[in-house]
Structure formats: structure tokens, C-alpha cells
VOFI-282718 format. One line per 5 residues: number of its first residue (from 0); their letters; for each residue x, y, z of N, C-alpha, C. Coordinates in steps of 0.2 Angstrom, whole numbers, plus 5000, padded with zeros to 4 digits. Layout:
<sites>
NUM = A = X/Y/Z/X/Y/Z/X/Y/Z ~ ...
</sites>
This chain:
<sites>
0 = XXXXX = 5004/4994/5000/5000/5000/5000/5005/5006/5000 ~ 5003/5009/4996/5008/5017/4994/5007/5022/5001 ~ 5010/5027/5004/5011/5031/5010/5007/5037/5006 ~ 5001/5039/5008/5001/5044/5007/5002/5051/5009 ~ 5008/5050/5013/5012/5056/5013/5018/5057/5008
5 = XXXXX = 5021/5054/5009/5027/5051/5006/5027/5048/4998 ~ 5023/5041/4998/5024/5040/4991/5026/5033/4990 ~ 5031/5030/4996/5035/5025/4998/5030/5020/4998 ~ 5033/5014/4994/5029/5010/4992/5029/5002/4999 ~ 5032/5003/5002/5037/5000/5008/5032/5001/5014
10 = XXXXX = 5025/5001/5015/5023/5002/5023/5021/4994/5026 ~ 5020/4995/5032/5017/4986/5036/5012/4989/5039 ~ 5010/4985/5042/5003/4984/5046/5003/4982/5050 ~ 5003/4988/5055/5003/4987/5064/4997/4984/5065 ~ 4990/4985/5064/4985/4983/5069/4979/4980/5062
15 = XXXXX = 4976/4974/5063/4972/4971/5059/4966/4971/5062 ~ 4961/4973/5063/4954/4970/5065/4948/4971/5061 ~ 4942/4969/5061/4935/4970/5056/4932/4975/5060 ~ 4930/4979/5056/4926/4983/5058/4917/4981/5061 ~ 4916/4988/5066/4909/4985/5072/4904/4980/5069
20 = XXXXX = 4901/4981/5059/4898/4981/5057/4901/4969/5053 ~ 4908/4968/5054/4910/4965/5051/4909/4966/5042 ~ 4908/4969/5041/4909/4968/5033/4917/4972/5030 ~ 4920/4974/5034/4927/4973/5032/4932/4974/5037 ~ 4937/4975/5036/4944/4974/5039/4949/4979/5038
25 = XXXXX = 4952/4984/5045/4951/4989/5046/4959/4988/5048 ~ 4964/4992/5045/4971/4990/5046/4976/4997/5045 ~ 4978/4997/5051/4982/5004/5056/4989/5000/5051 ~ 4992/5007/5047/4995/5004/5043/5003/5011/5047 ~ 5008/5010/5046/5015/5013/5047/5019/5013/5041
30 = XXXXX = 5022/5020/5039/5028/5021/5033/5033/5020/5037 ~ 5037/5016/5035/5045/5016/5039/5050/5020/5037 ~ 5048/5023/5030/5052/5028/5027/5053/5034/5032 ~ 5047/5036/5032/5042/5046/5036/5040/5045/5040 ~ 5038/5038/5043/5035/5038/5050/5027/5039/5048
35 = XXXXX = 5025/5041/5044/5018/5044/5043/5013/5038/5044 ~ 5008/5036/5049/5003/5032/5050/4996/5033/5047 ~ 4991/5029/5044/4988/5030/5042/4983/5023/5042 ~ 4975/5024/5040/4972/5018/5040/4969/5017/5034 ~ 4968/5009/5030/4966/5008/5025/4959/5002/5029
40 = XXXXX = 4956/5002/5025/4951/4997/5023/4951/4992/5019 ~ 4949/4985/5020/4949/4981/5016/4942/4977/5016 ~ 4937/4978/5010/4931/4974/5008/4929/4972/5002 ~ 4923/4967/5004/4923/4963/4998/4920/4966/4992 ~ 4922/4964/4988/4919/4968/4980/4915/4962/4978
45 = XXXXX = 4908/4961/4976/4906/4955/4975/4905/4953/4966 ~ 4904/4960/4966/4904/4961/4955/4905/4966/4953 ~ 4909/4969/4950/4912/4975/4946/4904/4979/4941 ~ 4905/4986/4947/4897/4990/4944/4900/4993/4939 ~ 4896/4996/4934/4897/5002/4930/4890/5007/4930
50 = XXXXX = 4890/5012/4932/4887/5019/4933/4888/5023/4926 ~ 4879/5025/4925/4876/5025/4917/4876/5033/4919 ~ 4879/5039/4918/4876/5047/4919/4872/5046/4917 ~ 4868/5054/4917/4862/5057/4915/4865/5056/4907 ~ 4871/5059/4906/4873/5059/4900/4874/5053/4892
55 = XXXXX = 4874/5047/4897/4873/5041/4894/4879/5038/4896 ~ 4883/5041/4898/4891/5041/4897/4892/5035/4905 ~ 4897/5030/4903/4898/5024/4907/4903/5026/4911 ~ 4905/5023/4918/4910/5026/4918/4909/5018/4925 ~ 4917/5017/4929/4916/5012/4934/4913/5015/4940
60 = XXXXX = 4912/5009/4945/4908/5011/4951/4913/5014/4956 ~ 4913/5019/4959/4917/5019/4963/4915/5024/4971 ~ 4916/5017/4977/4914/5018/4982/4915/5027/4986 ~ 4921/5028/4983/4926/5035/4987/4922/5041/4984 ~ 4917/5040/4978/4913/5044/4976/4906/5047/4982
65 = XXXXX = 4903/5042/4982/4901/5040/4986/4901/5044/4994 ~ 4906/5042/4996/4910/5045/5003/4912/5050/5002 ~ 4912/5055/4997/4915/5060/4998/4907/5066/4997 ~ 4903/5064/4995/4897/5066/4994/4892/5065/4998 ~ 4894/5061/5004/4892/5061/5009/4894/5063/5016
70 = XXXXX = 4900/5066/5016/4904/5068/5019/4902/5074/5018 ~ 4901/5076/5012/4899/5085/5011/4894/5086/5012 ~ 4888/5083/5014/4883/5083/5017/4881/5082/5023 ~ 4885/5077/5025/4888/5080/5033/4891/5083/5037 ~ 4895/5088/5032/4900/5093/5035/4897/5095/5043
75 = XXXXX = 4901/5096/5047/4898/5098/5054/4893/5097/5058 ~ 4890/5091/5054/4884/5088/5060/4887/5081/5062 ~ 4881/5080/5070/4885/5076/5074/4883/5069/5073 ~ 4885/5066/5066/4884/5059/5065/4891/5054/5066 ~ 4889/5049/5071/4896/5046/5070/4898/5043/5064
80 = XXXXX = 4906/5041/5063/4906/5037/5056/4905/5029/5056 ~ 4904/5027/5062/4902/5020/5061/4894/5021/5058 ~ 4890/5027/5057/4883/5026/5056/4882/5026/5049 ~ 4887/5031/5048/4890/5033/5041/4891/5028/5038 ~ 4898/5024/5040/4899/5016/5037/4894/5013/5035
85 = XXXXX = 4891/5011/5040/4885/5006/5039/4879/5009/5033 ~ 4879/5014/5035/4873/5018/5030/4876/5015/5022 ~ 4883/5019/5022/4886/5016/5014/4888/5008/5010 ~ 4890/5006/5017/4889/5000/5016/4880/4994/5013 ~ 4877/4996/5017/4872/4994/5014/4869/4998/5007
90 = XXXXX = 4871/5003/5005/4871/5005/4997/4874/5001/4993 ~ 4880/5000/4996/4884/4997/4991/4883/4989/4991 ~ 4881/4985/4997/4877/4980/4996/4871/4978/4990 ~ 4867/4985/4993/4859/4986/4988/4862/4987/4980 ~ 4867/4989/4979/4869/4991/4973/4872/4982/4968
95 = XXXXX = 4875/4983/4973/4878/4973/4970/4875/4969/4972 ~ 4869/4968/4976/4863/4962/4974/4860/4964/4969 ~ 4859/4967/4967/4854/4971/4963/4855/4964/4954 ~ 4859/4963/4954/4860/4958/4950/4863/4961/4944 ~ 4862/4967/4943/4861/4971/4935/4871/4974/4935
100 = XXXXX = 4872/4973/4931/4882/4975/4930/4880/4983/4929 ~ 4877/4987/4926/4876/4994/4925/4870/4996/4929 ~ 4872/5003/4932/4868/5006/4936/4868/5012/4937 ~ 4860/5016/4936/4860/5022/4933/4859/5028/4939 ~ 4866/5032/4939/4867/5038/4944/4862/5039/4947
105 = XXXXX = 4856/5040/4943/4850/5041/4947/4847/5037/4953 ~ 4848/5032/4952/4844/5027/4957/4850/5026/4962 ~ 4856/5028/4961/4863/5029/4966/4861/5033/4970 ~ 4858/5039/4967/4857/5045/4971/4850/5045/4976 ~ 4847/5041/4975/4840/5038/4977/4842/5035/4984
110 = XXXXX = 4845/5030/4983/4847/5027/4989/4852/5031/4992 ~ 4856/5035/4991/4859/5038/4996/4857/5043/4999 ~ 4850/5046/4998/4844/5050/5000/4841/5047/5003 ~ 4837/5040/5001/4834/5036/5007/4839/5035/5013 ~ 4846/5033/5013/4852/5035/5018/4851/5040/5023
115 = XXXXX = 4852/5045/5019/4853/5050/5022/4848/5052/5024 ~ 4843/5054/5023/4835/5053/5026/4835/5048/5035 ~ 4837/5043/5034/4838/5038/5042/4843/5041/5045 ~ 4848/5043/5043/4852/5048/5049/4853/5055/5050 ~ 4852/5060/5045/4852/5068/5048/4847/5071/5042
120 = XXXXX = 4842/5076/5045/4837/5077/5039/4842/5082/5036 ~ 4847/5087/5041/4850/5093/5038/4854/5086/5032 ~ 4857/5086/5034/4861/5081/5028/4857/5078/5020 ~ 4851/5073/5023/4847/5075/5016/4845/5080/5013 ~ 4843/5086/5016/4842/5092/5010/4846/5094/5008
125 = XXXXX = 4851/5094/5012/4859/5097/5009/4860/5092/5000 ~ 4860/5085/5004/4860/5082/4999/4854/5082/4993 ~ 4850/5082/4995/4844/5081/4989/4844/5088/4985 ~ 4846/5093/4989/4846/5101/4984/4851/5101/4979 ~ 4857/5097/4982/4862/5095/4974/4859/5091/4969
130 = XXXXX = 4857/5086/4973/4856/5079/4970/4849/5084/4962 ~ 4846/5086/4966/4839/5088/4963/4841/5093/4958 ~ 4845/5099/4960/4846/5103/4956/4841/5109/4957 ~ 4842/5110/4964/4835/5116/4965/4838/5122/4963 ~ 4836/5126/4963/4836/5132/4957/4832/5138/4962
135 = XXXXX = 4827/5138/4965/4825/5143/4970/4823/5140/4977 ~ 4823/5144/4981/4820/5143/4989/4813/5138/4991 ~ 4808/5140/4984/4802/5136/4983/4806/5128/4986 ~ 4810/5127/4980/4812/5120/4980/4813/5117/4986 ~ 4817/5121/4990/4821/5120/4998/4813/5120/5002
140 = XXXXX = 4808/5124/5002/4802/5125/5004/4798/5118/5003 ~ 4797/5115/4998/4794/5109/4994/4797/5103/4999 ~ 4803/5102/4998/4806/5098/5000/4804/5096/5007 ~ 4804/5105/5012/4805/5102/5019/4797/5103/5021 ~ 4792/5103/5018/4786/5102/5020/4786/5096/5016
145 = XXXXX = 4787/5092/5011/4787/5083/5011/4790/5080/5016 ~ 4796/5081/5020/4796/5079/5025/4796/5082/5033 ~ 4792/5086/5033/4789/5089/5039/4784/5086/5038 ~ 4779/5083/5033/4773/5079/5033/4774/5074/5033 ~ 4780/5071/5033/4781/5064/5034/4781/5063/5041
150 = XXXXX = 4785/5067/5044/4786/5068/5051/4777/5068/5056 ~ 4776/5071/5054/4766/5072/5056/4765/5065/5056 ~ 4764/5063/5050/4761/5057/5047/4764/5051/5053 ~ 4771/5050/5053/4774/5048/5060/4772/5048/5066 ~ 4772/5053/5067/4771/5057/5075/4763/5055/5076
155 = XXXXX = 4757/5053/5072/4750/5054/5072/4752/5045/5074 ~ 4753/5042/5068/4753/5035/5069/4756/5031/5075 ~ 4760/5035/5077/4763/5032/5086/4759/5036/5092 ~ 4755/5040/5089/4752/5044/5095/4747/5040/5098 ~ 4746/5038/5103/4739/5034/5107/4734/5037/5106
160 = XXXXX = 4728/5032/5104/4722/5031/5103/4720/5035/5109 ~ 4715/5037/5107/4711/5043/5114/4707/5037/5115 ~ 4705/5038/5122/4699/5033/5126/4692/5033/5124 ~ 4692/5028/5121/4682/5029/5121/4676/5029/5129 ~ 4680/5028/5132/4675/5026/5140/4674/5032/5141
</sites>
């Protein structure tokens, strides 16, 4: 594994374990060159994706995509990263069961909306405002009263029945 400080091709691996969720392997890695520490990831890949754009244009699947657009949607709210993990984790599950070798940005972007929706609503709108391409404040408006009504809709459902006696 390359030093991303350095560049030295030459690191080892101080500490090996699976991460909380077990679906992969979480290794505390050391440059002996620079000293510089750092952690890599190791999981399973189970079929090679290809992601269809809007444009038609094919391109591979690639998970760091993913994480970084979720990360920006998170920017300084207080999610931890195991919730995080798991949330992208099971996308990319959902994406390679799914059976199909090509997969359209759109439906990527769907699930990582339904995602993010389960852990921070600031986070969905952040994301769904890029995702959608909102254009005015209506749109931001639109959005948070469908899920402010989703929220009611919730809130009604769990609320106790009133007494008929």
C-alpha cells in the first residue's frame, strides 16, 4: 500500500481488525520511510458496477465517490462514522445484489437519499438540493414540508388512541 504522505511503496501493518459492522477489515497501517501512519480498509467487492450518467456516458463504480458526497453533506453535523459506514455499506450491498452490471446515477442517488434521510434530515436536504438541482428557495420549501409531513404522518401513527369510556 503506497504512503500517502510520502509515496514509499514499503509500509506494514501494525493493527488488523473487522470493523463493528463486520463487513470489512480495518488496518492501522505505518511508513518506515516518514514515519507517517495511516488507516486503510479492506472489503469485499462482489461484481464489478458500471454507473450509466444522466449523459449516457459509462464510467466504473466507485465507492470514494460516494464518501465524499456524503461527507459533504455532513459537513459539521453530529453523525458518527460507524453510522456513516454502515449507512454506505448497505448501498453498496443494495447496489451489488441488485443483480444488474450497469447502474443508473439516478437510482445511486436515490438510495443515498433514502440513507441519508435515516440519519440527519440537515444532511438529506443538503444532499437532495444538489442531487435535485434546486434552482429557487420554493424548492428547499417543497422539500421540507414533504418531509415535515412525513414527520406528522409519523408522529400521528405512534400517537395513542384517545379513550372511548
Amino acid at each position: 500500500m503506497r504512503c500517502p504522505y510520502c509515496g514509499s511503496l514499503d509500509t506494514q501493518v501494525k493493527d488488523s481488525r473487522p470493523t463493528e459492522d463486520n463487513t470489512s477489515i480495518r488496518r492501522r497501517r505505518v511508513c518506515p520511510d516518514c514515519g507517517g501512519r495511516f488507516t486503510t480498509f479492506e472489503r469485499v467487492q462482489l461484481r464489478e458496477l458500471t454507473v450509466v450518467k444522466r449523459s449516457g456516458r459509462r464510467v466504473p463504480f466507485d465507492r470514494s465517490k460516494l464518501e465524499r458526497s456524503v461527507e459533504i453533506a455532513l459537513r459539521k453535523r453530529q453523525v458518527t462514522p460507524e453510522r456513516v459506514e454502515r449507512m454506505l455499506n448497505g448501498v453498496v450491498r443494495q447496489l451489488e445484489s441488485m443483480g444488474e452490471p450497469e447502474i443508473s446515477s439516478e437510482h445511486i442517488g436515490e438510495l443515498l437519499m433514502e440513507g441519508l434521510r435515516g440519519i440527519d434530515d440537515v444532511a438529506y436536504v443538503r444532499f437532495a438540493s444538489v442531487y435535485k438541482n434546486f434552482r429557487e428557495a420554493k424548492d428547499f420549501g417543497n422539500l421540507l414540508n414533504a418531509l415535515s409531513g412525513d414527520d406528522a404522518v409519523a408522529a400521528e401513527s405512534e400517537a395513542p388512541a384517545p379513550d372511548d369510556a
